[in-house]
C-alpha positions as CSV (number, residue, x, y, z in Angstrom):
1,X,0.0,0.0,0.0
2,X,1.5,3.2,-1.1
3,X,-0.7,5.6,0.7
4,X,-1.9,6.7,4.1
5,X,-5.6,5.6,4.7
6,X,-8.2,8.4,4.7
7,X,-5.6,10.7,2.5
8,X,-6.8,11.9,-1.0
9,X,-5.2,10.9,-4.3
10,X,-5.8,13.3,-7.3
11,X,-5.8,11.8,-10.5
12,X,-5.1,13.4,-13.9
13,X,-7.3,11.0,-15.6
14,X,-7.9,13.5,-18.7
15,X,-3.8,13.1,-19.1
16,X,-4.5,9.3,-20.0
17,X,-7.3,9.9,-22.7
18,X,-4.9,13.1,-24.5
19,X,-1.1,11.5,-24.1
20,X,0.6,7.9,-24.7
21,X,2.7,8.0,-21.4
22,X,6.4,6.6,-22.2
23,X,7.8,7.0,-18.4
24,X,7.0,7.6,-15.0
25,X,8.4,9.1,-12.3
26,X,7.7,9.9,-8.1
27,X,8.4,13.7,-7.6
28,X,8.2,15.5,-3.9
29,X,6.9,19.1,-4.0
30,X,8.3,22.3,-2.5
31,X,5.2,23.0,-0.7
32,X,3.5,25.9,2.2
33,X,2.5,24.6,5.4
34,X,-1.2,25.7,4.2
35,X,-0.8,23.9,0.7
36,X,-0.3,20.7,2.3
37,X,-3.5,21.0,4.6
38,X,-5.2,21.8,1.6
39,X,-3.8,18.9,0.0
40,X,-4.5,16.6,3.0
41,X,-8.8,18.0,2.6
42,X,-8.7,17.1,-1.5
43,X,-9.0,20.5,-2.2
44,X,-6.2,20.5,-5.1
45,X,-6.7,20.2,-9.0
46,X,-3.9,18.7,-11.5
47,X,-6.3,18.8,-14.2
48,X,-4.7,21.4,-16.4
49,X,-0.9,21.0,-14.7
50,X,2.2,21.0,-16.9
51,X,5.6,21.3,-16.1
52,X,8.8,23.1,-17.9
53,X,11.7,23.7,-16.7
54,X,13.9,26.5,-16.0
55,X,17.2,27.5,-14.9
56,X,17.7,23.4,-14.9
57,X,14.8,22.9,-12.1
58,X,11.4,21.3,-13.2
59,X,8.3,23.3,-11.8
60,X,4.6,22.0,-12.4
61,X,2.4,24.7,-13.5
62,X,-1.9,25.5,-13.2
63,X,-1.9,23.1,-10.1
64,X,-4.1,24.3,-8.2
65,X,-4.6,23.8,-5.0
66,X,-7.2,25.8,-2.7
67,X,-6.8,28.2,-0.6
68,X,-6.8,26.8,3.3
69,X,-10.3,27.6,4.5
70,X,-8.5,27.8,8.3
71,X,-5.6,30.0,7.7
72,X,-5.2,33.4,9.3
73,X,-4.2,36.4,7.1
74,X,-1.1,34.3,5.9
75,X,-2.4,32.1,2.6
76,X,-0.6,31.0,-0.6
77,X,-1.6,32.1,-4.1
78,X,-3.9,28.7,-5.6
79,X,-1.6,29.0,-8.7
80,X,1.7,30.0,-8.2
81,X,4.2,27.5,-9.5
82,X,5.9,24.8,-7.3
83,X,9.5,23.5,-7.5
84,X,9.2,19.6,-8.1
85,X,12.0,17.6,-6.1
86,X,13.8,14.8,-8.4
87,X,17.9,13.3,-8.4
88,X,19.7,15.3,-10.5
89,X,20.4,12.4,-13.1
90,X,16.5,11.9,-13.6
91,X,16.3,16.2,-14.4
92,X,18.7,15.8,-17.0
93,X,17.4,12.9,-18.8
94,X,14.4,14.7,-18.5
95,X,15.6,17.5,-19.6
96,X,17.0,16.2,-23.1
97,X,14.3,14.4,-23.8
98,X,11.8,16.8,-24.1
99,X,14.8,19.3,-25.7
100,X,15.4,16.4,-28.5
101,X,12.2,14.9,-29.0
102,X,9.4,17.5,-28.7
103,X,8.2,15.5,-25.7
104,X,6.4,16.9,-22.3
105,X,5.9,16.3,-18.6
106,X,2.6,16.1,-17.0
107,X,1.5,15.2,-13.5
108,X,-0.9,11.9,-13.3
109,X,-1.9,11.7,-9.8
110,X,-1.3,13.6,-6.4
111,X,-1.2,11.9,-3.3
112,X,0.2,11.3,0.3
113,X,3.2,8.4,0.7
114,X,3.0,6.7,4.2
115,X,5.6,8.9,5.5
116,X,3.3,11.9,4.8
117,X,4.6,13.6,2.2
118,X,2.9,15.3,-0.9
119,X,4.5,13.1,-3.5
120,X,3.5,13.8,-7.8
121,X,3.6,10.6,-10.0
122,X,4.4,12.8,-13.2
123,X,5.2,11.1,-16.7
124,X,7.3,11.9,-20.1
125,X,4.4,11.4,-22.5
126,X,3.8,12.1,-26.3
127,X,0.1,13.8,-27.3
128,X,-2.1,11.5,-29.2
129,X,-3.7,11.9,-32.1
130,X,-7.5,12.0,-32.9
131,X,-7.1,8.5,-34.8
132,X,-5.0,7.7,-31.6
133,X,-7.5,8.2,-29.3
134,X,-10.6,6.1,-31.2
135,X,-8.2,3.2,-32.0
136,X,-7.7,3.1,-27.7
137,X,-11.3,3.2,-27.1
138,X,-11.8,0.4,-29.7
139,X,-9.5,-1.6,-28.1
140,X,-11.0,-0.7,-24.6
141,X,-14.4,-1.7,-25.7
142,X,-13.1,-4.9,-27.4
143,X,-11.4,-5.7,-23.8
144,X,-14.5,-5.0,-22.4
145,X,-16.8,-7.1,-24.9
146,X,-14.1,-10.3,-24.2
147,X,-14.9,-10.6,-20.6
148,X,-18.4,-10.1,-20.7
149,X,-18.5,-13.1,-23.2
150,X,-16.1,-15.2,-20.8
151,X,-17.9,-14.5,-17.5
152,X,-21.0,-15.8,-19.2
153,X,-19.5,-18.9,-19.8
154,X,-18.0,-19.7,-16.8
């Protein structure tokens, strides 16, 4: 189990209808203390995130994550970009391939490890096409048609 029980996990789940994802990777975020409380309520949205990078860090940008409904008159902005955590040998390989092959980086899902921190499962992926994207749902609903047939005759 990967996760803390009772703790939120995000998913990106219109990144796996638009991209074929070619890698995977576990990020930590540079967070606020009020960003992870919000974070620990499911009050965050990696819907429209994407991340670049700059001056040789990666940052994921349009996550949004809410403003906590507790905090005093110190709150973070719901946008701002955040400073993803990797080894230095996964940001370079990043790095060139999305230099070289016209590649990006999205986040798939946010979530809580056991130890309790804010961890991003982001992936190098390549946008589909519109073809793409029907010949996936064919196949889906061809997986899907199989096991009905088989769990009627069992």
């Amino acid at each position: 189990m990967d996760r803390q029980p009772n703790t939120p996990e995000i998913v990106n789940r219109k990144a796996y209808h638009d991209y074929e994802i070619l890698e995977k990777y576990i990020a930590g975020i540079e967070l606020k203390g009020t960003e992870i409380k919000s974070i620990r309520q499911g009050k965050a949205s990696i819907k429209d995130a994407f991340c670049y990078f700059k001056d040789g860090e990666l940052y994921v940008k349009n996550m949004h994550i809410a403003e906590y409904d507790k905090a005093g008159y110190t709150t973070h902005d719901p946008y701002r970009d955040r400073k993803l955590l990797l080894r230095r040998s996964e940001l370079n390989r990043l790095s060139g391939k999305v230099e070289e092959k016209g590649l990006t980086i999205v986040p798939l899902r946010l979530f809580i490890n056991p130890k309790g921190w804010a961890k991003l499962e982001i992936a190098l992926v390549k946008g589909k096409k519109k073809y793409d994207k029907r010949e996936s749902i064919k196949k889906r609903e061809a997986q899907r048609q199989m096991e009905r047939i088989i769990k009627r005759y069992k």
